[in-house]
PyMOL commands that place a pseudoatom at each C-alpha (Angstrom):
pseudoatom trace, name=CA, resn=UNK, resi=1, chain=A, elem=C, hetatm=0, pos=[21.183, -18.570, -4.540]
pseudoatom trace, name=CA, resn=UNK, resi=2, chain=A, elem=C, hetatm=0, pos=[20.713, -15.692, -2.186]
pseudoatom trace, name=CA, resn=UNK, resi=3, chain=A, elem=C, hetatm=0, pos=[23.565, -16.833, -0.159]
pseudoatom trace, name=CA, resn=UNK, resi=4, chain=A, elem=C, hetatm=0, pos=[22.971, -20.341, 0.646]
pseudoatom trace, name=CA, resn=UNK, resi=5, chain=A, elem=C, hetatm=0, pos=[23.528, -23.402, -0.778]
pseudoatom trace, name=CA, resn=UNK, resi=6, chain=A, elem=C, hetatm=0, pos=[22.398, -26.939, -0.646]
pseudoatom trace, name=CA, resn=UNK, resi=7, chain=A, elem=C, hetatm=0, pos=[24.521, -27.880, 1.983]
pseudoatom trace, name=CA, resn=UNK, resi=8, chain=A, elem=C, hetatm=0, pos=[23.828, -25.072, 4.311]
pseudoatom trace, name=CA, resn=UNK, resi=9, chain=A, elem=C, hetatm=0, pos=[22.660, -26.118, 7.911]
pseudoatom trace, name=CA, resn=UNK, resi=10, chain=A, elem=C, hetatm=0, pos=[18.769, -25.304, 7.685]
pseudoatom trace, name=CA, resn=UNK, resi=11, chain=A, elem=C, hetatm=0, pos=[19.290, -24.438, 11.517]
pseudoatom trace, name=CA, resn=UNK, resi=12, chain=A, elem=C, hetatm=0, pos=[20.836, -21.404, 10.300]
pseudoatom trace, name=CA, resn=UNK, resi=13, chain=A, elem=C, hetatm=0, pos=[17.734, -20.234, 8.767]
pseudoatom trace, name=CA, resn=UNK, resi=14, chain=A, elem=C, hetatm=0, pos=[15.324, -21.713, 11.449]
pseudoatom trace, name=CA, resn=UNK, resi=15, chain=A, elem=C, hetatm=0, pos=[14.956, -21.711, 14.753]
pseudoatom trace, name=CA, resn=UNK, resi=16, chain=A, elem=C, hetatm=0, pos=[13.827, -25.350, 15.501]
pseudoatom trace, name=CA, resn=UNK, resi=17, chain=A, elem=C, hetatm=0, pos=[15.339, -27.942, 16.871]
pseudoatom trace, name=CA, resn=UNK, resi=18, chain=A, elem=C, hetatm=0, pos=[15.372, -32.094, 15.190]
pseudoatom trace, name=CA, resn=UNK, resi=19, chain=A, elem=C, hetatm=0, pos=[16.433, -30.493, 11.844]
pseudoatom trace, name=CA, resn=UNK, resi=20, chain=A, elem=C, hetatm=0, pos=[18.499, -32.282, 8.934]
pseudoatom trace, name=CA, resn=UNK, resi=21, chain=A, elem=C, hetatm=0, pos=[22.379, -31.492, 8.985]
pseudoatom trace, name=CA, resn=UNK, resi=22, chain=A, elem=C, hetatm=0, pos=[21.440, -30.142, 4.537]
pseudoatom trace, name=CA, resn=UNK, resi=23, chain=A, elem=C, hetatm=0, pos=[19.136, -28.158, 2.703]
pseudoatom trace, name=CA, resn=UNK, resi=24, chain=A, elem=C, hetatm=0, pos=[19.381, -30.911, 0.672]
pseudoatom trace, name=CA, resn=UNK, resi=25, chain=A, elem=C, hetatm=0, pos=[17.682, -33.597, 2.906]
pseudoatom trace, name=CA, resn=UNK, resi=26, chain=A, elem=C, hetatm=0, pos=[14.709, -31.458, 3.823]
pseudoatom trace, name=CA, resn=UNK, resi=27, chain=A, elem=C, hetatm=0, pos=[14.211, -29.263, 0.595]
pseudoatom trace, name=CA, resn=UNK, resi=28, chain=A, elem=C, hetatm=0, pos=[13.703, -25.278, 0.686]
pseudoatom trace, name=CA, resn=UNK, resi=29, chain=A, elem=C, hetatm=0, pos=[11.829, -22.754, -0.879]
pseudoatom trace, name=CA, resn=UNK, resi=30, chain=A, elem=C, hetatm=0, pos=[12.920, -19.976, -2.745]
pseudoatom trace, name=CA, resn=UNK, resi=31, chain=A, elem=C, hetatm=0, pos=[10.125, -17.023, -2.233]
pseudoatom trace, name=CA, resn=UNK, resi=32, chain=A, elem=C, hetatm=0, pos=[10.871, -15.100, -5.971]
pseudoatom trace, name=CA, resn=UNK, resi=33, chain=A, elem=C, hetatm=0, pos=[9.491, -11.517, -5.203]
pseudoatom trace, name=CA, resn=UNK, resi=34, chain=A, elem=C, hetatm=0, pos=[9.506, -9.020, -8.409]
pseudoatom trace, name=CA, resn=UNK, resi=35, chain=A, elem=C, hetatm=0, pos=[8.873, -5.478, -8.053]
pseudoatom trace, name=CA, resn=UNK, resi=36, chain=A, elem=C, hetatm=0, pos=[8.022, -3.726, -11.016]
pseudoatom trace, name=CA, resn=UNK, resi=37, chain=A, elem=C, hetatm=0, pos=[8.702, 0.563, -10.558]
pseudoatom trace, name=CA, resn=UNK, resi=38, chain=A, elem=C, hetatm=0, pos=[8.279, 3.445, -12.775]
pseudoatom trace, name=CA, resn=UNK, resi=39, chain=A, elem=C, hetatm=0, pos=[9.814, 5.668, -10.669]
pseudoatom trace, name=CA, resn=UNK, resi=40, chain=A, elem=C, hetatm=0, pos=[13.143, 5.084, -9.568]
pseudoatom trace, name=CA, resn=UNK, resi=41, chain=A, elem=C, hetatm=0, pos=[17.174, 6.599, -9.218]
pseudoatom trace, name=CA, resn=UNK, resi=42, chain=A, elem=C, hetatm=0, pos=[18.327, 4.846, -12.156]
pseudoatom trace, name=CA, resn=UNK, resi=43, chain=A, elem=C, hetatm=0, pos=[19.341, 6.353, -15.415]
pseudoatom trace, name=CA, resn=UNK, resi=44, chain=A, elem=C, hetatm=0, pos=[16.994, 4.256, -17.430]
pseudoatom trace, name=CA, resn=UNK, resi=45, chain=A, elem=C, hetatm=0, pos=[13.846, 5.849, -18.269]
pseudoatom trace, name=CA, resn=UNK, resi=46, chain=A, elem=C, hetatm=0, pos=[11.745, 3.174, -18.417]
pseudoatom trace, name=CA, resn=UNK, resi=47, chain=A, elem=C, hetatm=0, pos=[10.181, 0.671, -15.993]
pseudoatom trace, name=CA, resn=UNK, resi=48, chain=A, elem=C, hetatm=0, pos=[12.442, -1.229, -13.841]
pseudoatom trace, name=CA, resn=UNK, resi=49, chain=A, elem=C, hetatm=0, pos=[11.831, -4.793, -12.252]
pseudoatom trace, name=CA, resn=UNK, resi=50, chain=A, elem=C, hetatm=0, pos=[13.521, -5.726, -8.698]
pseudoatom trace, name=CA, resn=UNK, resi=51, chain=A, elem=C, hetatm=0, pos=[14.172, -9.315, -7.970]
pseudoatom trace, name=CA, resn=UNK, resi=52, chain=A, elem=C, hetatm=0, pos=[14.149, -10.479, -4.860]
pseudoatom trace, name=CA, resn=UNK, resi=53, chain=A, elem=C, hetatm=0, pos=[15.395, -13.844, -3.622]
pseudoatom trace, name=CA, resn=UNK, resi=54, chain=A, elem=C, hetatm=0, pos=[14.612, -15.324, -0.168]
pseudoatom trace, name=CA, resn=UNK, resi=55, chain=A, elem=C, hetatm=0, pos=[15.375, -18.761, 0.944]
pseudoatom trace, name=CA, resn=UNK, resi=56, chain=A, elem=C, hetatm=0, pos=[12.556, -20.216, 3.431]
pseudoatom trace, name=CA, resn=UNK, resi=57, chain=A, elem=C, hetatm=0, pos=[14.101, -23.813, 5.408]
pseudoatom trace, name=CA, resn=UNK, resi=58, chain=A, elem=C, hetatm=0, pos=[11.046, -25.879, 5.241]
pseudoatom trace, name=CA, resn=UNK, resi=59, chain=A, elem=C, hetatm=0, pos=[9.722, -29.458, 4.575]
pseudoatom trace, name=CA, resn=UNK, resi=60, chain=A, elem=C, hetatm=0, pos=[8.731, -29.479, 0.562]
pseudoatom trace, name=CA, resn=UNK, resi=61, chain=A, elem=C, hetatm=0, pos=[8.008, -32.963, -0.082]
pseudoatom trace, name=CA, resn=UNK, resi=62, chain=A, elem=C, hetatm=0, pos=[8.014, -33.788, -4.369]
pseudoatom trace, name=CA, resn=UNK, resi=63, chain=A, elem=C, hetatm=0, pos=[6.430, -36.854, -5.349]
pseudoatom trace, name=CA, resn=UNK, resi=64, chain=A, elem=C, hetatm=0, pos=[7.850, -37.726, -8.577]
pseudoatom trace, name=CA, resn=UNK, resi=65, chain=A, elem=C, hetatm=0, pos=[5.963, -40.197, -11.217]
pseudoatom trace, name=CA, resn=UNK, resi=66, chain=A, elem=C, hetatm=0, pos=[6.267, -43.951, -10.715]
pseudoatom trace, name=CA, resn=UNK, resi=67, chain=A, elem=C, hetatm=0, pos=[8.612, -45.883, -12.417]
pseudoatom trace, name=CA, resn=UNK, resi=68, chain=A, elem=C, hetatm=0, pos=[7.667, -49.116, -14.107]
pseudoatom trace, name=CA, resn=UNK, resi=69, chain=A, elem=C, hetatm=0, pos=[10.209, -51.861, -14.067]
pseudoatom trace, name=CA, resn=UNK, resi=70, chain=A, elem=C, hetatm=0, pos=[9.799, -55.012, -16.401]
pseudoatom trace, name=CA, resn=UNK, resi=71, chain=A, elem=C, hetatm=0, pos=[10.840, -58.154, -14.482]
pseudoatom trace, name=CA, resn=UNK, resi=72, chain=A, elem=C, hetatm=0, pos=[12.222, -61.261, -16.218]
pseudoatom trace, name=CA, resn=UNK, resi=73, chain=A, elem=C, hetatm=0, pos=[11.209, -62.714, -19.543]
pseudoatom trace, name=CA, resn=UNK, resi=74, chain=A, elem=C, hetatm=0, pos=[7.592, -63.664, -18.676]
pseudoatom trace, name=CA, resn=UNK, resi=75, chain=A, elem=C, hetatm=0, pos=[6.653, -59.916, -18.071]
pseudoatom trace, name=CA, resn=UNK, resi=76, chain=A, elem=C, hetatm=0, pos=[5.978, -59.306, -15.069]
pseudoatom trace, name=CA, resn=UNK, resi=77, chain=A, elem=C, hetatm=0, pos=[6.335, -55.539, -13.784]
pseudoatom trace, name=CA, resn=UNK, resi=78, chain=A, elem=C, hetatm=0, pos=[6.746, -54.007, -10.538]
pseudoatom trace, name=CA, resn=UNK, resi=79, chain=A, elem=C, hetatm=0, pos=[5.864, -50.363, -9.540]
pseudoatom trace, name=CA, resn=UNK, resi=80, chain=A, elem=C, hetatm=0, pos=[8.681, -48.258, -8.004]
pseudoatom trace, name=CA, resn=UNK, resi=81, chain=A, elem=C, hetatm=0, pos=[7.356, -45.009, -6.067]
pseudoatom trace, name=CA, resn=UNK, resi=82, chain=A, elem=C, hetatm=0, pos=[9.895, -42.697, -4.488]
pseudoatom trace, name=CA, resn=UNK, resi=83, chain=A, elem=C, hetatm=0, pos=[9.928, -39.984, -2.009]
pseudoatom trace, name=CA, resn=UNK, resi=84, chain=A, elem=C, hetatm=0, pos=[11.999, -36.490, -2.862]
pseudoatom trace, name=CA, resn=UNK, resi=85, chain=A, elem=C, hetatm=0, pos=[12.715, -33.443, -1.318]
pseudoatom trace, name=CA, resn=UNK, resi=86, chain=A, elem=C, hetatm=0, pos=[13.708, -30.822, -3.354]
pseudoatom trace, name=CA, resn=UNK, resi=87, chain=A, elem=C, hetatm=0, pos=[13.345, -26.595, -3.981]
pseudoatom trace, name=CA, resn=UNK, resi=88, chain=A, elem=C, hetatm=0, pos=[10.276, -25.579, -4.342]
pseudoatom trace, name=CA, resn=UNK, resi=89, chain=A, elem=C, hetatm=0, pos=[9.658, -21.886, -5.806]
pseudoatom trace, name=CA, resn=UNK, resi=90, chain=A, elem=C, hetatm=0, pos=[6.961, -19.418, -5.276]
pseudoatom trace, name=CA, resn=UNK, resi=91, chain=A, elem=C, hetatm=0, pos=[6.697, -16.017, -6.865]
pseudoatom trace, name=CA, resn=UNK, resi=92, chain=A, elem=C, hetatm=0, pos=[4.885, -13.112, -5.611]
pseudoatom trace, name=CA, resn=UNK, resi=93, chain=A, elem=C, hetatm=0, pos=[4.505, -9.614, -8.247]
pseudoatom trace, name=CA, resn=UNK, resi=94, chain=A, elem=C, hetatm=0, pos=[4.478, -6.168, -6.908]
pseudoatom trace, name=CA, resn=UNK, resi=95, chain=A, elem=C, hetatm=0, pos=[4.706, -2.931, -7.945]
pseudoatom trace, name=CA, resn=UNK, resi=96, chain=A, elem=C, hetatm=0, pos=[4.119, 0.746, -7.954]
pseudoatom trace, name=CA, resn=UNK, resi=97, chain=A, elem=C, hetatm=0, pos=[3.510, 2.950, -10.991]
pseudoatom trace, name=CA, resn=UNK, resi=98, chain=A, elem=C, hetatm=0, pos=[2.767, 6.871, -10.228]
pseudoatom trace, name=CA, resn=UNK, resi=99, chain=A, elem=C, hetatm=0, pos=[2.096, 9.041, -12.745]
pseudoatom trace, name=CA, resn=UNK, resi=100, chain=A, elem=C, hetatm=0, pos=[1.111, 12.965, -11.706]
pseudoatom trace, name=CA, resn=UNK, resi=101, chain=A, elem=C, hetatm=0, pos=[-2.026, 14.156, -13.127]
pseudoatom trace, name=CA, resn=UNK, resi=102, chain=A, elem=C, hetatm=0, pos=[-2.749, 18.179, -13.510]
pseudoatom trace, name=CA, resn=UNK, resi=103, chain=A, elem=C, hetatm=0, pos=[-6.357, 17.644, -13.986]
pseudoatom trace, name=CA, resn=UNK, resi=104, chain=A, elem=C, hetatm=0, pos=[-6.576, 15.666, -10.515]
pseudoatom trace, name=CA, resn=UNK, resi=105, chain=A, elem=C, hetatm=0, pos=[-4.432, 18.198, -8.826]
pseudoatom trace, name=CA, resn=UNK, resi=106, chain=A, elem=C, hetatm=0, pos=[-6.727, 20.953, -10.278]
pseudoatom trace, name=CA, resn=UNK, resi=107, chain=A, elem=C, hetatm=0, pos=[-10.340, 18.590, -9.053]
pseudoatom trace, name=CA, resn=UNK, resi=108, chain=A, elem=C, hetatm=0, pos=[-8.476, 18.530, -5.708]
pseudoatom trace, name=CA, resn=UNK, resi=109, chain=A, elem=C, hetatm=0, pos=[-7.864, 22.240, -4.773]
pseudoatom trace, name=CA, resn=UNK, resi=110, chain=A, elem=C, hetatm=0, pos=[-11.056, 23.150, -5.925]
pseudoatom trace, name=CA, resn=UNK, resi=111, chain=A, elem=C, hetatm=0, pos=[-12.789, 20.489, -3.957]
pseudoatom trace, name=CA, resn=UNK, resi=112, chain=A, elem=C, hetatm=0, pos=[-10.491, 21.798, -0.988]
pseudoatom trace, name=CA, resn=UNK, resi=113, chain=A, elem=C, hetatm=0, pos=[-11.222, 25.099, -1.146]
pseudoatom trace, name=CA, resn=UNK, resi=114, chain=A, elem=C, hetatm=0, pos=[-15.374, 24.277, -1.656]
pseudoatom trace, name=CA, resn=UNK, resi=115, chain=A, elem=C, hetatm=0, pos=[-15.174, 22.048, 1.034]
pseudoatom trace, name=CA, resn=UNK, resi=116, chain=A, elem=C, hetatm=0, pos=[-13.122, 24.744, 3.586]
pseudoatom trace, name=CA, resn=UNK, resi=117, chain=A, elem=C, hetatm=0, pos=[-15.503, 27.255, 2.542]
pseudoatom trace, name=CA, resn=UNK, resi=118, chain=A, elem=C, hetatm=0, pos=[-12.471, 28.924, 1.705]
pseudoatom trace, name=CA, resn=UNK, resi=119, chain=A, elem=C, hetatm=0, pos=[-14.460, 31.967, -0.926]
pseudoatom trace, name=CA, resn=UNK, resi=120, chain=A, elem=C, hetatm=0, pos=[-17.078, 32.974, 2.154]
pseudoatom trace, name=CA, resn=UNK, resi=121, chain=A, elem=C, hetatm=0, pos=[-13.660, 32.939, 4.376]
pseudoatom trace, name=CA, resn=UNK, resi=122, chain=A, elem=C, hetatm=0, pos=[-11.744, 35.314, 1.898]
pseudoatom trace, name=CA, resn=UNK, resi=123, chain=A, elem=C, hetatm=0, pos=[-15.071, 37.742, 1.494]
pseudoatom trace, name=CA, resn=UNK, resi=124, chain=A, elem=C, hetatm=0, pos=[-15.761, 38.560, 4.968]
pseudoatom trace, name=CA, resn=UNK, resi=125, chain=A, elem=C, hetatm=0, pos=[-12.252, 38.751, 5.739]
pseudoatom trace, name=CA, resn=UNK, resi=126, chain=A, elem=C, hetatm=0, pos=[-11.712, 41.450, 2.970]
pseudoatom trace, name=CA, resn=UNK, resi=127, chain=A, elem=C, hetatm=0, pos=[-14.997, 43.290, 4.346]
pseudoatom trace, name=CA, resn=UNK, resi=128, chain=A, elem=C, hetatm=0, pos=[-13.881, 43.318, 7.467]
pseudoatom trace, name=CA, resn=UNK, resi=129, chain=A, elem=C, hetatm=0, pos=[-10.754, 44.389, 7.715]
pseudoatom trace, name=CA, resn=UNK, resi=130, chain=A, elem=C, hetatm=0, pos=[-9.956, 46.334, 3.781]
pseudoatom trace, name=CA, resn=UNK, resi=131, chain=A, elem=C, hetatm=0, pos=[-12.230, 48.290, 2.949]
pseudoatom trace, name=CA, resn=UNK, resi=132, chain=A, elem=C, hetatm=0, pos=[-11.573, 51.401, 5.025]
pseudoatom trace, name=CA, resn=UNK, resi=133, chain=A, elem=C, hetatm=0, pos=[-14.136, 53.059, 6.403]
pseudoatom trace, name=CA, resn=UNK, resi=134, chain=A, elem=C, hetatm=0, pos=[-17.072, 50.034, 5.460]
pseudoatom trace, name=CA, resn=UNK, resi=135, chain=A, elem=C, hetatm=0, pos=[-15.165, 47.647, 7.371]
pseudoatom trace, name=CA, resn=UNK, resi=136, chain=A, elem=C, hetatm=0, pos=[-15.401, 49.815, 10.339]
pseudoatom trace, name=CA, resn=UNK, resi=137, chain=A, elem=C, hetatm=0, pos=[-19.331, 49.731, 10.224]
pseudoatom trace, name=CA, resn=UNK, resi=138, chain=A, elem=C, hetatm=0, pos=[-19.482, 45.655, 8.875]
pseudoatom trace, name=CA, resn=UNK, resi=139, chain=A, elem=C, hetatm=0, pos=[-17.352, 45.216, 12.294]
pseudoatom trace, name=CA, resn=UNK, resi=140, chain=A, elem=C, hetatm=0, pos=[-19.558, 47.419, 14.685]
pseudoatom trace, name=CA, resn=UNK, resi=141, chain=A, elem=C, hetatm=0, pos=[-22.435, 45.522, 12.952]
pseudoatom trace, name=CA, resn=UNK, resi=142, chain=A, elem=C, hetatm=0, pos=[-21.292, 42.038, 13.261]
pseudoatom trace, name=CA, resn=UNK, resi=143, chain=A, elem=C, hetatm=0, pos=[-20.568, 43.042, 17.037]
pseudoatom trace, name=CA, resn=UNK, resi=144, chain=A, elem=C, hetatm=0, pos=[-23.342, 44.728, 18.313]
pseudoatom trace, name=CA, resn=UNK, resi=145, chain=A, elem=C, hetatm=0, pos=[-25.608, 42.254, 20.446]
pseudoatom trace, name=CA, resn=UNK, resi=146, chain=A, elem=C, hetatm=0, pos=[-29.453, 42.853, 19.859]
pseudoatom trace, name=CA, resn=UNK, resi=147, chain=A, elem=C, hetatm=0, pos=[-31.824, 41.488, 22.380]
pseudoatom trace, name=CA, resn=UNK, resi=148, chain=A, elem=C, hetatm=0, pos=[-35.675, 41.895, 20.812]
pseudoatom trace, name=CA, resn=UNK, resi=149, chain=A, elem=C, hetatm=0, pos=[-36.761, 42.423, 24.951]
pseudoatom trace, name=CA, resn=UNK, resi=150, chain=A, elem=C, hetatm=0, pos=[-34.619, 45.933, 25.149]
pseudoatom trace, name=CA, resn=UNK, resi=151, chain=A, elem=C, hetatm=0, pos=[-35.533, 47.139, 21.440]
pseudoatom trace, name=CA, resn=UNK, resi=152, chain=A, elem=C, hetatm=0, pos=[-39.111, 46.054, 22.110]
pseudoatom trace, name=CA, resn=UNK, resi=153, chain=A, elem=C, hetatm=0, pos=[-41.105, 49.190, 23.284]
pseudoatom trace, name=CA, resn=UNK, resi=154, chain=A, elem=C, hetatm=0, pos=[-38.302, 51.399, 20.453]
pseudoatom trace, name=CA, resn=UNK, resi=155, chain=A, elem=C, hetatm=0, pos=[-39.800, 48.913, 17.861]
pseudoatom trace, name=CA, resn=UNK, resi=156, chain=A, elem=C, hetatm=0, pos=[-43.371, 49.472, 18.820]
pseudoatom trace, name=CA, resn=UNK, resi=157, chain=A, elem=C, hetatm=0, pos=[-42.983, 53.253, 18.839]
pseudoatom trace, name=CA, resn=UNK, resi=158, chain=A, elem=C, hetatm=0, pos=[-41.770, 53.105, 15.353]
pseudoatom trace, name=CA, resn=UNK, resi=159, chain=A, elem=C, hetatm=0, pos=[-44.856, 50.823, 13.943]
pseudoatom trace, name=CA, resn=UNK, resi=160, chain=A, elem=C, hetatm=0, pos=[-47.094, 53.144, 15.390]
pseudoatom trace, name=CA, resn=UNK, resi=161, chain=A, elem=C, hetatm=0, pos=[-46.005, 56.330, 14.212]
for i in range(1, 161): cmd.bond("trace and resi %d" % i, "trace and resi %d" % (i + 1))
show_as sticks, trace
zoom trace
């Protein structure tokens, strides 16, 4: 599975030195990774599932149950325990599912375009620079710098007459 076997050198999977000459003295374990997509190259419509296989060289110690051996007529027993090493898997489920939504696309622009200020952007560009003769004056208006110290005695004059 995945390219290696029970009698591969773990050494070629790990870099470590004091390792067993067999996967099958030391045990492995086989990291199962599916990947579940709804979007994909295929020419299935539907969702597809990627499997994944790695192998992962490590210690994976397996106790199994006791055995219980019946010794001799007058029935006496004795308890056998043994030590294993075997494959031990893992799985791990991932995925991506996209799905494009008008409505969101929609809530999006318009909360672009509010946030960007984009309508006040779009008026005073088209009022200064479209409307002929009005966007000469809005310019000279926007541009003309008024100081209240100059204007001051012009302003007076005017409230008193």
């Amino acid at each position: 599975c995945a390219g290696v076997t029970l009698d591969t050198n773990p050494s070629t999977l790990v870099k470590a030195n004091g390792l067993p000459k067999h996967l099958r003295i030391m045990g492995l374990s086989l990291q199962l990774t599916f990947d579940y997509r709804n979007l994909h190259d295929l020419s299935h419509s539907g969702v597809v599932c990627y499997v994944t296989v790695n192998v992962l060289a490590q210690w994976s110690q397996m106790q199994p149950p006791p055995d219980t051996i019946w010794i001799g007529d007058d029935a006496q027993t004795a308890k056998r325990t043994r030590l294993a090493f075997g494959a031990a898997i893992n799985m791990k489920v991932t995925g991506t599912f996209k799905k494009f939504s008008y409505s969101n696309a929609i809530l999006a622009l318009v909360e672009t375009v509010i946030v960007f200020k984009l309508p006040l952007f779009v008026a005073r560009l088209i009022s200064m620079y479209f409307m002929g003769i009005i966007s000469v004056i809005y310019r000279r208006a926007r541009d003309l710098k008024f100081n209240i110290y100059t204007h001051y005695r012009e302003s007076i004059a005017k409230l008193v007459q």
